[in-house]
N, C-alpha and C positions, 0 to 999 in steps of 0.2 A: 331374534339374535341370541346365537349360544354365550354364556357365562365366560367360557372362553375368548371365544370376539371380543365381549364388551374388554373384558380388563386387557387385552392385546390394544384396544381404544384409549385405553385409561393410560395405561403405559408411556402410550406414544404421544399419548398431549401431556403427560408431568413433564416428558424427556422434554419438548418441543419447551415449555414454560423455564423448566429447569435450564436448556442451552441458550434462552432468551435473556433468563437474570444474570447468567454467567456473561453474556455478550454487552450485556449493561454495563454490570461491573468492568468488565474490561474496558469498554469505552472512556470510563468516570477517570477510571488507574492511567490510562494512554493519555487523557486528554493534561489530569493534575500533573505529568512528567514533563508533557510540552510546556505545558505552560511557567513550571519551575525552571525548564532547562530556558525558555526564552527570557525568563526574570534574570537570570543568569548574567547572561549575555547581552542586556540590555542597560543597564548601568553596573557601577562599580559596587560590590557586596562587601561590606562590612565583616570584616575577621570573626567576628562574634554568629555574627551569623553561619558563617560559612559551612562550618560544623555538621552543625543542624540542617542546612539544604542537602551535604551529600548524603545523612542517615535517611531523612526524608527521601532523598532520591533510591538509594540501595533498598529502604522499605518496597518504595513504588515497585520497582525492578523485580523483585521478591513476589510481591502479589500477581504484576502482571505475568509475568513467566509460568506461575501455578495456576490460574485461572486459560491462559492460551491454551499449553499443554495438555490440559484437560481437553479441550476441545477436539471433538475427531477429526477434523482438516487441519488441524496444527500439522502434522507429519508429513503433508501432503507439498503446503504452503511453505516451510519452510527448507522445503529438500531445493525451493529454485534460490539460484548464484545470486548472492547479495541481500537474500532475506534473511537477518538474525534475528534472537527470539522477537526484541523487540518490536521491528518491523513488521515481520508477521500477525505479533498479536494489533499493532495498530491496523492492520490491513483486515484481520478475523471482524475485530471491533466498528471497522466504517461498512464493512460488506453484510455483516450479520447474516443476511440468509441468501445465498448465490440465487435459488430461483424467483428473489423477487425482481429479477433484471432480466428481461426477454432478449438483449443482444449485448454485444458489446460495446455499441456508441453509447449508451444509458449505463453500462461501466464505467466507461471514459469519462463522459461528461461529470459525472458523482465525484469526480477528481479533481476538473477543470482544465484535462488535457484536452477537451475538445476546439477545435478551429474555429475561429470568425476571423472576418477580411476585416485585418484595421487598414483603413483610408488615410488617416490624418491629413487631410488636405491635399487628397490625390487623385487623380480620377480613376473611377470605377479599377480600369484594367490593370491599374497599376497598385491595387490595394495589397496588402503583404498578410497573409496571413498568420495568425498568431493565437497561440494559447486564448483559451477566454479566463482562466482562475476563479471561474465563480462558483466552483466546487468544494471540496473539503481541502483545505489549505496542511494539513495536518496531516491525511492522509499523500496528497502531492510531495511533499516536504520528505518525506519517508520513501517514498519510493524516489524520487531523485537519487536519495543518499545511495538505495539498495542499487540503482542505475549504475552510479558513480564506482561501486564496491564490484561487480558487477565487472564491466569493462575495466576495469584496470589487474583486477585476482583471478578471471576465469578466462580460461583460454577461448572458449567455445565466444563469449559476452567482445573479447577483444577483437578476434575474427570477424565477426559481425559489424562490430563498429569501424574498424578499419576500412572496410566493404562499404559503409554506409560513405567513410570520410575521401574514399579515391578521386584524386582528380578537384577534391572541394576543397584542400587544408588551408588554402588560401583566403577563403570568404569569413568576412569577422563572425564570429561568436558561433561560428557553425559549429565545434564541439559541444557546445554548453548545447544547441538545439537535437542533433543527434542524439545527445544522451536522454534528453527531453523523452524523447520518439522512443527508446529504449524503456525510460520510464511508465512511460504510457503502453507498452508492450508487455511487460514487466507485468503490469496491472492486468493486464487481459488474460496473460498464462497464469498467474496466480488465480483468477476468478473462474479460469475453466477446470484448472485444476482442482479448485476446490468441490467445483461442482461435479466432477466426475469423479474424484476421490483417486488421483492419480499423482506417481510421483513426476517431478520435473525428467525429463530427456531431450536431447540436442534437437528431435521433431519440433516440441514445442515453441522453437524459433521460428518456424513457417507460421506460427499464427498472424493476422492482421497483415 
């Protein structure tokens, strides 16, 4: 093997180690935000404190956004309706490398958008399917939001959901499951996009 080869070798495995601690660190930054923003929002914060969680959080904010941005799918990932930086970078951070996933239900599932029949005491034909949530709760939660931003700010996201809700607006909680389905949609074109290194376009709604 030529001198050349080898360090073209060498190269590609610091990049590959170097986009590995970078996708670390991102995960670590995404994960301590969630977890402050749900301290948050889980009981009542003491004024003294309060201060200090949002420099803490502006910190987080700061690191996660220079560690995404660096990354070469950031541009990709966040050109689609409803992903901002943040979301993006928590989507970079659960996906880490697009070709460790051969389809898109091993996407899906990694989320916990995936289907099972709940029963609850019904027979077989009458079981209703539903989310299983035994995925990344974090990553779910995120793209909802980006779902949510999504259908209500983008024209293309609104058409689609409108399309999804004709003739159903009547049936309880079907908007909250529609956007589900959006979300979970949401997750597939971000994961192809990354992997093809492609920006978002109105095509990318034919997927799934």
């Amino acid at each position: 093997m030529s001198r050349l080869a080898s360090r073209g070798i060498w190269l590609s495995c610091c990049f590959c180690f170097s986009k590995a601690a970078s996708t670390h660190r991102l995960f670590s930054h995404c994960t301590a935000k969630y977890n402050l923003l749900r301290y948050c929002t889980a009981s009542p914060i003491p004024f003294s404190q309060l201060y200090q969680i949002r420099s803490d959080i502006a910190d987080l904010d700061r690191q996660i956004f220079k560690i995404a941005s660096s990354l070469p799918e950031y541009q990709y990932v966040i050109s689609i309706p409803g992903f901002g930086p943040f979301i993006t970078a928590k989507f970079l951070a659960a996906i880490n490398d697009p070709k460790r996933f051969s389809n898109e239900a091993q996407v899906i599932k990694l989320a916990g958008f995936d289907l099972y029949a709940s029963r609850s005491g019904k027979p077989a034909g009458k079981a209703v399917p539903m989310i299983s949530k035994k995925g990344n709760a974090e990553l779910r939660f995120a793209l909802v939001q980006a779902a949510i931003v999504a259908t209500t700010r983008n024209t293309l996201f609104i058409r689609y959901l409108n399309q999804k809700l004709q003739g159903r607006e009547q049936e309880k909680g079907i908007l909250k499951k529609m956007r589900t389905k959006v979300a979970s949609k949401l997750l597939v074109i971000a994961w192809t996009l990354m992997k093809q290194h492609e920006y978002f376009n109105g095509e990318h709604l034919k997927l799934t």
